[in-house]
C-alpha positions as CSV (number, residue, x, y, z in Angstrom):
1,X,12.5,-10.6,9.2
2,X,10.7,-7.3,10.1
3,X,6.9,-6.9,10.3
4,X,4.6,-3.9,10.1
5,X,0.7,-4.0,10.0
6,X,-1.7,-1.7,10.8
7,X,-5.4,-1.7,10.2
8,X,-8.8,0.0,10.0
9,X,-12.2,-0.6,10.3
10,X,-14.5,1.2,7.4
11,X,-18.6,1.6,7.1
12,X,-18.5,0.7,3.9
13,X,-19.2,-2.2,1.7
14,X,-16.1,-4.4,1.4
15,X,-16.5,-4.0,-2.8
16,X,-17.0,-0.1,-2.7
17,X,-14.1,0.1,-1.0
18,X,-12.1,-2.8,-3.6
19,X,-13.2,-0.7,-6.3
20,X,-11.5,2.9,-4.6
21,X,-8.1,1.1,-4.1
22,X,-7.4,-1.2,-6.3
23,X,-6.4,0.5,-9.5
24,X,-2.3,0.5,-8.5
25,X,-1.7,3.6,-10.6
26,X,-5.0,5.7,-9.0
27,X,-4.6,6.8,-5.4
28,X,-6.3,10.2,-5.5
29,X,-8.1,8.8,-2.2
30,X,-5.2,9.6,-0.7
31,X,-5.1,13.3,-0.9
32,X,-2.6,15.2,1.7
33,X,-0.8,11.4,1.8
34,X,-0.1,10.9,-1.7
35,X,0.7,14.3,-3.7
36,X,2.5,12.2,-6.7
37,X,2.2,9.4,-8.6
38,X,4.0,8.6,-12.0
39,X,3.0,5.9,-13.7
40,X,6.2,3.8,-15.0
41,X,5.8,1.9,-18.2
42,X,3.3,1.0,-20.1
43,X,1.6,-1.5,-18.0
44,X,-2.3,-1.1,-16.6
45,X,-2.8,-0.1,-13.2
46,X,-4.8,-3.4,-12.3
47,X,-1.8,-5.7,-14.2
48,X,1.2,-7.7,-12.6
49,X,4.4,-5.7,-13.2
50,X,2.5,-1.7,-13.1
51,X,5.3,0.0,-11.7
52,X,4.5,3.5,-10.3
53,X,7.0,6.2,-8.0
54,X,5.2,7.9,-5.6
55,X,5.8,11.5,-3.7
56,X,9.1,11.1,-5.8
57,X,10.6,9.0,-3.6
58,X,8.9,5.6,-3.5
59,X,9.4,3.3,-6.6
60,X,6.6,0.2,-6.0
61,X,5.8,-3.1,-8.6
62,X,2.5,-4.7,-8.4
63,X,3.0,-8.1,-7.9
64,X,-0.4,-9.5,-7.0
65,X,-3.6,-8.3,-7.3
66,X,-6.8,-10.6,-6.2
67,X,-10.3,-10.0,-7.3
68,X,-11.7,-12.4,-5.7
69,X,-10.0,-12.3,-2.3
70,X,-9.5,-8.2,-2.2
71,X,-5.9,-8.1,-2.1
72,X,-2.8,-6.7,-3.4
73,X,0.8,-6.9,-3.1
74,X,3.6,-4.8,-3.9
75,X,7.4,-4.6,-3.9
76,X,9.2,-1.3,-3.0
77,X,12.3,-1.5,-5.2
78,X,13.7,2.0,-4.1
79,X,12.8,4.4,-1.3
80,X,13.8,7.2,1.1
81,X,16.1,6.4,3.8
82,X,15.5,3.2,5.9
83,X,13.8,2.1,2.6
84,X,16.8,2.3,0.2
85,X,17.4,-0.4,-2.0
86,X,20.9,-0.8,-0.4
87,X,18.9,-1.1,3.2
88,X,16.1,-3.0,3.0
89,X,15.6,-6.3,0.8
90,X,12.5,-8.3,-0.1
91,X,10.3,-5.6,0.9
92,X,7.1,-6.7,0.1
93,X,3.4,-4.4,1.2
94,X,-0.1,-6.5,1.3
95,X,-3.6,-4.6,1.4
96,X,-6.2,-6.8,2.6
97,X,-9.8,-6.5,2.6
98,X,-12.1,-8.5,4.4
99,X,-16.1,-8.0,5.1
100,X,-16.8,-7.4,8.6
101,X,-19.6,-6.5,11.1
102,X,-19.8,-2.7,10.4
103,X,-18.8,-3.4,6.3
104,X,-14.5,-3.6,5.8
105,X,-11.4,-4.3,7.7
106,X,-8.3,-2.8,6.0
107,X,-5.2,-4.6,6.9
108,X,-2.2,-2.8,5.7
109,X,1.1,-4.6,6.1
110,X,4.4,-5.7,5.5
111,X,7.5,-7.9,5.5
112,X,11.0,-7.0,4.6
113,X,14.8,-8.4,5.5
114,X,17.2,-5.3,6.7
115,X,19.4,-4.5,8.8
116,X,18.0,-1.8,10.7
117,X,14.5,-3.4,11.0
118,X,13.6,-0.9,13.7
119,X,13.9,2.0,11.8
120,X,11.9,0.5,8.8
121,X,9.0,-0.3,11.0
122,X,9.2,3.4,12.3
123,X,9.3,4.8,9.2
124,X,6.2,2.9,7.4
125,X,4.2,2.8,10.7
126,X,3.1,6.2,10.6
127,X,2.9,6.0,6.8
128,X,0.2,3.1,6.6
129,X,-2.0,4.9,9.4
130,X,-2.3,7.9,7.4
131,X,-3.1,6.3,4.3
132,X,-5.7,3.9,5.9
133,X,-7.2,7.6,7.4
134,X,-7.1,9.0,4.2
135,X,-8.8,5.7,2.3
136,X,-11.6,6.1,5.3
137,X,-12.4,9.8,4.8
138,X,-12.8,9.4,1.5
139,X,-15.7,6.9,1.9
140,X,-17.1,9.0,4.3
């Protein structure tokens, strides 16, 4: 099973920073990142099942979101390249927010089952460092 995690440390209050992300169908933090999202369905943004496409390319279910614990979870059902439904399996993403000394660590990761593991890992690598920039420069 392949792995890919990346995190950040933000100057922020561990809620502020909930409240920016966890909307599944709002990531406007993520401007230069993110420069589409369609909302699929008719399902909330903060519901199990919202389905959203992103940059076109990207087609994501939320399948966990936790109040209490600041987390989410999310499937990619269809992607770009090494993130094809025919390439990659059980991908699944986690955000995780956790208080810390100077307010929140972001944790941004994931597990999947493919073939071509390496690829995956450097294809969302670079991908979750530039959204956890983006989430950071919009607190700041």
């Amino acid at each position: 099973m392949g792995k890919c995690y990346k995190n950040i440390e933000i100057a922020t209050p561990v809620a502020t920073v909930w409240q920016k992300i966890r909307d599944f169908h709002d990531m406007t933090w993520a401007e230069g990142v993110i420069t589409s999202l369609v909302k699929v369905g008719q399902t909330g943004g903060t519901d199990i099942g919202a389905k959203r496409i992103l940059n076109d390319a990207f087609h994501e279910t939320l399948v966990c979101l936790d109040d209490n614990n600041y987390t989410f979870s999310y499937a990619v059902d269809d992607g770009p390249g090494p993130l094809a439904k025919t390439a990659v399996d059980n991908y699944l993403g986690v955000v995780k927010l956790s208080e810390s000394t100077t307010g929140t660590l972001v944790e941004w990761s994931s597990s999947f089952t493919s073939s071509t593991e390496g690829e995956v890992i450097e294809f969302c690598d670079p991908i979750y460092t530039a959204l956890l920039g983006a989430l950071k420069s919009s607190l700041s």
